[in-house]
C-alpha positions as CSV (number, residue, x, y, z in Angstrom):
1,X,157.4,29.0,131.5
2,X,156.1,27.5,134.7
3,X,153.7,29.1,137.3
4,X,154.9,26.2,139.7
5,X,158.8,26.2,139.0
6,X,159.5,29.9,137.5
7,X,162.6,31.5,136.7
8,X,163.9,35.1,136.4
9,X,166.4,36.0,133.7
10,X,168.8,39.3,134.0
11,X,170.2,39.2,131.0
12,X,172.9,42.0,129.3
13,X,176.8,41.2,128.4
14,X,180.3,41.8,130.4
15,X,180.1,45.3,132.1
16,X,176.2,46.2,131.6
17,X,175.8,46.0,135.4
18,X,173.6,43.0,135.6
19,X,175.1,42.3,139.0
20,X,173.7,45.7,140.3
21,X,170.7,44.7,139.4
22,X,171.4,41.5,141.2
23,X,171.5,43.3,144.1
24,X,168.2,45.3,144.0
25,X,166.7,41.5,142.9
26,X,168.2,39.9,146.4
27,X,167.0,42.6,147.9
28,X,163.5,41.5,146.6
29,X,163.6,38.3,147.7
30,X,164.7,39.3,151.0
31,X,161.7,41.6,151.7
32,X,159.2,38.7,150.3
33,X,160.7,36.3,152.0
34,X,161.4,34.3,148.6
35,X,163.9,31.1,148.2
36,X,165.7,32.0,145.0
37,X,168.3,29.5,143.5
38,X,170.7,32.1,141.6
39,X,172.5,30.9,138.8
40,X,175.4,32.5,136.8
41,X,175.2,32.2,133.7
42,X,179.4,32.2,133.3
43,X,178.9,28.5,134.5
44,X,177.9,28.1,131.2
45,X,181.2,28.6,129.8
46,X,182.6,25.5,127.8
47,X,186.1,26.4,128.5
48,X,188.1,26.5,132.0
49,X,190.3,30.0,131.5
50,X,193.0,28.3,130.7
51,X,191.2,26.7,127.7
52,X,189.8,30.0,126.3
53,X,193.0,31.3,126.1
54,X,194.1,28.1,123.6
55,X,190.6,28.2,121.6
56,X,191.3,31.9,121.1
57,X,195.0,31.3,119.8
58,X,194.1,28.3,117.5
59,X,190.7,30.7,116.2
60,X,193.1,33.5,115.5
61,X,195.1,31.0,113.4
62,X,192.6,30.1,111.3
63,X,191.5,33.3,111.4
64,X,188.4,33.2,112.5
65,X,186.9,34.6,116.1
66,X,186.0,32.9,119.4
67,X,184.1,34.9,122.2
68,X,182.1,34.5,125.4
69,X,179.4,36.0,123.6
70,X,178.8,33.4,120.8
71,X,177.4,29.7,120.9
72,X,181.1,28.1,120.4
73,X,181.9,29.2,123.6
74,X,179.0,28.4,125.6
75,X,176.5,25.6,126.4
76,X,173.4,26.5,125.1
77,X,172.2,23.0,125.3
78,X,172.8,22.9,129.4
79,X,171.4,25.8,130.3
80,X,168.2,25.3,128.1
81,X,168.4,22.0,129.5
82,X,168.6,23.5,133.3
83,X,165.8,25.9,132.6
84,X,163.4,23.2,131.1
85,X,164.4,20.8,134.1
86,X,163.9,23.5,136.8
87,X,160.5,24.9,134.9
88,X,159.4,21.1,135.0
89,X,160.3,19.9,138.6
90,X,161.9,22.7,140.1
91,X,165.5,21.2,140.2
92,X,168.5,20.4,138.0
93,X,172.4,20.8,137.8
94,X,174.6,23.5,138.5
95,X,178.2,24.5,138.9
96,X,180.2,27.6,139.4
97,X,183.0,29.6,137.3
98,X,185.4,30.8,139.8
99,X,186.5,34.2,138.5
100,X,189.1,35.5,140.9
101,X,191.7,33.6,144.1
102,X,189.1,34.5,146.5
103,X,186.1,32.5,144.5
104,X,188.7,30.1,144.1
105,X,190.4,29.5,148.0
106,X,187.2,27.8,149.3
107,X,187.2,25.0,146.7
108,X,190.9,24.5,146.6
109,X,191.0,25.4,143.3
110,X,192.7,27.6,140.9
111,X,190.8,31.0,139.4
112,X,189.7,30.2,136.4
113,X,187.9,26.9,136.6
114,X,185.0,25.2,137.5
115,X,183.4,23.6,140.3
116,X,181.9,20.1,140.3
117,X,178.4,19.9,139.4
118,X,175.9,19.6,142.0
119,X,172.0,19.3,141.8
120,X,170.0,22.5,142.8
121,X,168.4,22.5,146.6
122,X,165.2,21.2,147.3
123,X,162.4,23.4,148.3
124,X,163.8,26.5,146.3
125,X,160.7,29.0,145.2
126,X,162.3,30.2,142.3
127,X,165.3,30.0,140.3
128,X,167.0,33.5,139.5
129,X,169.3,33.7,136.5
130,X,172.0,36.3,135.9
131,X,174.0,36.1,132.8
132,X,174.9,36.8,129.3
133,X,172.5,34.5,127.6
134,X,169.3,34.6,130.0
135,X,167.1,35.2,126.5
136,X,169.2,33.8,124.0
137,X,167.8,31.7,121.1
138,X,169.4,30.1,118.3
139,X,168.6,27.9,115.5
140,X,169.2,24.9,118.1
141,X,168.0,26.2,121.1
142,X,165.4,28.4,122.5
143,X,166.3,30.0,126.5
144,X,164.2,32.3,126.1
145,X,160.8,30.8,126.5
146,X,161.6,29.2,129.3
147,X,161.8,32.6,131.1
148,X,158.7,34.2,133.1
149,X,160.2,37.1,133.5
150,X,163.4,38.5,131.3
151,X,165.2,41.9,132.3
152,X,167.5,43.4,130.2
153,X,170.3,45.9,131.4
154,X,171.8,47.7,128.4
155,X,174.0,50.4,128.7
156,X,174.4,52.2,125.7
157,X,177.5,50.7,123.9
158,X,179.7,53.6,124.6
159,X,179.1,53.2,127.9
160,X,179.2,49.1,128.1
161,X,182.7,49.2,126.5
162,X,184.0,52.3,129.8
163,X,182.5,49.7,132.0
164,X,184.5,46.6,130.5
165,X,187.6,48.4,130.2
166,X,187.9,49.6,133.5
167,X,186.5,46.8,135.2
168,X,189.3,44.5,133.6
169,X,192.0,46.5,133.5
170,X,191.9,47.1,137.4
171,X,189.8,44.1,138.7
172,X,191.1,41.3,136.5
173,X,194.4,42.6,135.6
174,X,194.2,42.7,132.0
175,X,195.6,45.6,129.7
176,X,194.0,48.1,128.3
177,X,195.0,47.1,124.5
178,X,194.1,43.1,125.1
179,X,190.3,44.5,126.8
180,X,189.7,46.5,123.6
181,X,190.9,43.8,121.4
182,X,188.5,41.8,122.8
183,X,185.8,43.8,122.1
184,X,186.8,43.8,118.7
185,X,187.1,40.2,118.8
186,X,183.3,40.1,120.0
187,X,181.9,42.0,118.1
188,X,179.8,39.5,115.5
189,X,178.9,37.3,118.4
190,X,177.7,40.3,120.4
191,X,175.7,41.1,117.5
192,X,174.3,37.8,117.1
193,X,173.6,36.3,120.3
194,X,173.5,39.3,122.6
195,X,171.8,42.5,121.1
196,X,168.6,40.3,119.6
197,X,167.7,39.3,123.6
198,X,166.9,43.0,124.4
199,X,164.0,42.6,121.8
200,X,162.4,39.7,123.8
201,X,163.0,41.0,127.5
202,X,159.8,42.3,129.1
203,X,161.6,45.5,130.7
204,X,164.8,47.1,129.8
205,X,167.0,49.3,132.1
206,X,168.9,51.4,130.0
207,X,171.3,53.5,131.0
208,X,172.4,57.1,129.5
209,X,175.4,58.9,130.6
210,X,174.9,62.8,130.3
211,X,178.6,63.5,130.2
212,X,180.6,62.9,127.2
213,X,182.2,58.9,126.5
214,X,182.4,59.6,122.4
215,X,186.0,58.1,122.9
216,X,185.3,55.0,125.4
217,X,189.0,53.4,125.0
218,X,190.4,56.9,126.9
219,X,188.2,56.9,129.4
220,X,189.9,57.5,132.6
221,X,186.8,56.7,134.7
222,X,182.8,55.5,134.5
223,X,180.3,58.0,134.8
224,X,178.4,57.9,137.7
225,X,174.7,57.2,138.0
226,X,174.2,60.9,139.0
227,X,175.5,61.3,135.7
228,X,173.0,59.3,133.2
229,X,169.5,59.2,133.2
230,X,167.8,55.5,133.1
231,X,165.6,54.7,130.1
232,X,162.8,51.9,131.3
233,X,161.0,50.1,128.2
234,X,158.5,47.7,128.8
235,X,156.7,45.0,126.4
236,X,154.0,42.7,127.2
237,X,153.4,44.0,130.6
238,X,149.9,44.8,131.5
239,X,148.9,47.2,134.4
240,X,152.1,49.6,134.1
241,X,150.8,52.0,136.6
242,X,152.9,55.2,135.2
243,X,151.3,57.7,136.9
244,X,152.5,56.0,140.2
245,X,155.8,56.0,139.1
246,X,155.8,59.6,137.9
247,X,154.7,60.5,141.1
248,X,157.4,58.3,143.3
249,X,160.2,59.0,141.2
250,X,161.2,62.7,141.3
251,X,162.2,63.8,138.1
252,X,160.9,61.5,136.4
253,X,159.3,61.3,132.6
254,X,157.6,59.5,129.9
255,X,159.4,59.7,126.8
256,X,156.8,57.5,125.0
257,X,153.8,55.7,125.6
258,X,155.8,52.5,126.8
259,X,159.2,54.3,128.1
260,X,160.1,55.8,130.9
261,X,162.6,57.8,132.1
262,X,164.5,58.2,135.8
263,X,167.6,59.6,137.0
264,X,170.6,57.3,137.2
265,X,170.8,58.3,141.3
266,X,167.2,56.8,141.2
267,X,167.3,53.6,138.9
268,X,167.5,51.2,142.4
269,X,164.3,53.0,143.6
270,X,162.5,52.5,140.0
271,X,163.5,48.9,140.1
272,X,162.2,48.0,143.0
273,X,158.6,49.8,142.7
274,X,158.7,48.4,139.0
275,X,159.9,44.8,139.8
276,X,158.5,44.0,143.5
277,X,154.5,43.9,141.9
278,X,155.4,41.8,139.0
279,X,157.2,39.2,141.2
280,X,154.1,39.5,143.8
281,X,152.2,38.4,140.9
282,X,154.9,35.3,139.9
283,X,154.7,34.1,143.2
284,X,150.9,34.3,143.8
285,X,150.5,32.3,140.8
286,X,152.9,30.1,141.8
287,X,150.9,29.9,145.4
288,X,147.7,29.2,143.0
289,X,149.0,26.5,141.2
290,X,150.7,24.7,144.4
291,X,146.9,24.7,145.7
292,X,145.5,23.2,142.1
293,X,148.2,20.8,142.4
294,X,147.4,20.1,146.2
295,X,143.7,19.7,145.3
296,X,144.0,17.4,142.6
297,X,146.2,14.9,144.5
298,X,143.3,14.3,147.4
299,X,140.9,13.7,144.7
């Protein structure tokens, strides 16, 4: 953690809808008029697509599993390595994973790939990371401390899986039966790397469908936010002014003494009256120690 150099995590796996919280996050920044570096955490991949696609044949012949979820598919060491470099001096190295022809056009590149590594701009306030891994730690590595402030957006599984399914089956052209054999396929990394993070975050945004997914590989469509409620835990965070939020957020309720609850419709109002204070506070601190620094080079 640095109050000079500090860095936001959003953190939840493929189809948790980290990048609508993106959004409410950019939305942030633009209001405080705040310099953020974003980072995706798919630059993180090891593999181009075209090597995933070999690692997971050879894997399946030795029968053993490879996914984007787990530390053989991903370089923990870089992105530690990023954090503790941009926590440090406020720079580093970063790239991009070019998911689709129009990421891909610009760069003359194919989908799939990477772009060249470049360092971060100077004069950035903050460096926000979006990602599966923003709070992963492993026997070799630790992410997660490098983090001032860690959100996790979980989706109950149910849910997760609708969101994966659909969103690759019409967005990334893959079938229905090679998305949910993925998911199979991931299932021990998702265990191991991705489901431990929600027990570090400082706030999770969880959503809850109210309409039936018990069978999430039939699912004909996602359920829309008017159709879940939003389940908001927080941990180590002081001042939680509940009763403000109770009163902004109509229909709103504590569920307990730590948890609350908002309708899905309202879960980009509750973000930004929960999140805009706490990254007041990152950046006040940040202006504090700018001034310390400031006052200790004219001695």
């Amino acid at each position: 953690m640095s109050a000079r150099n500090p860095i936001i995590a959003v953190t939840g796996s493929s189809g948790a809808g980290t990048s609508t919280t993106t959004e409410s996050f950019e939305h942030i920044f633009r209001s405080l008029d705040i310099n953020a570096i974003k980072v995706e955490g798919d630059s993180f991949h090891r593999f181009s697509r075209q090597e995933m696609d070999l690692a997971k044949r050879k894997a399946q012949e030795e029968r053993r599993n490879i996914s984007y979820f787990g530390d053989k598919a991903n370089d923990f060491d870089g992105l530690e390595r990023l954090f503790q470099d941009y926590s440090e001096t406020g720079q580093g190295k970063m790239r991009k994973y070019l998911h689709t022809f129009d990421d891909a056009v610009p760069y003359n590149q194919m989908p799939g790939t990477f772009t060249p590594w470049e360092e971060l701009g100077q004069g950035t306030d903050l460096l926000f990371y979006e990602g599966l891994h923003g709070g992963v730690i492993t026997e070799t590595n630790n992410v997660c401390k490098h983090v001032d402030l860690l959100i996790g957006m979980v989706p109950i599984v149910n849910l997760e899986w609708i969101q994966k399914i659909i969103r690759d089956t019409n967005s990334r052209g893959h079938s229905r039966e090679a998305v949910t054999a993925s998911i199979v396929r991931s299932m021990e990394d998702y265990i191991s790397f991705i489901t431990p993070q929600f027990s570090r975050t400082h706030i999770n945004f969880q959503r809850v469908p109210t309409v039936d997914t018990s069978n999430p590989f039939s699912a004909k469509a996602i359920p829309t936010l008017d159709e879940s409620f939003v389940v908001i835990r927080f941990r180590e965070v002081s001042n939680v002014d509940f009763q403000y939020y109770l009163s902004m957020i109509n229909g709103s309720f504590m569920s307990r003494m730590s948890t609350l609850v908002v309708p899905g419709g309202k879960m980009g109002l509750a973000m930004e009256l929960i999140l805009t204070p706490l990254i007041v506070d990152i950046m006040k601190k940040k202006s504090d120690s700018d001034k310390q620094l400031d006052w200790m080079s004219d001695l």
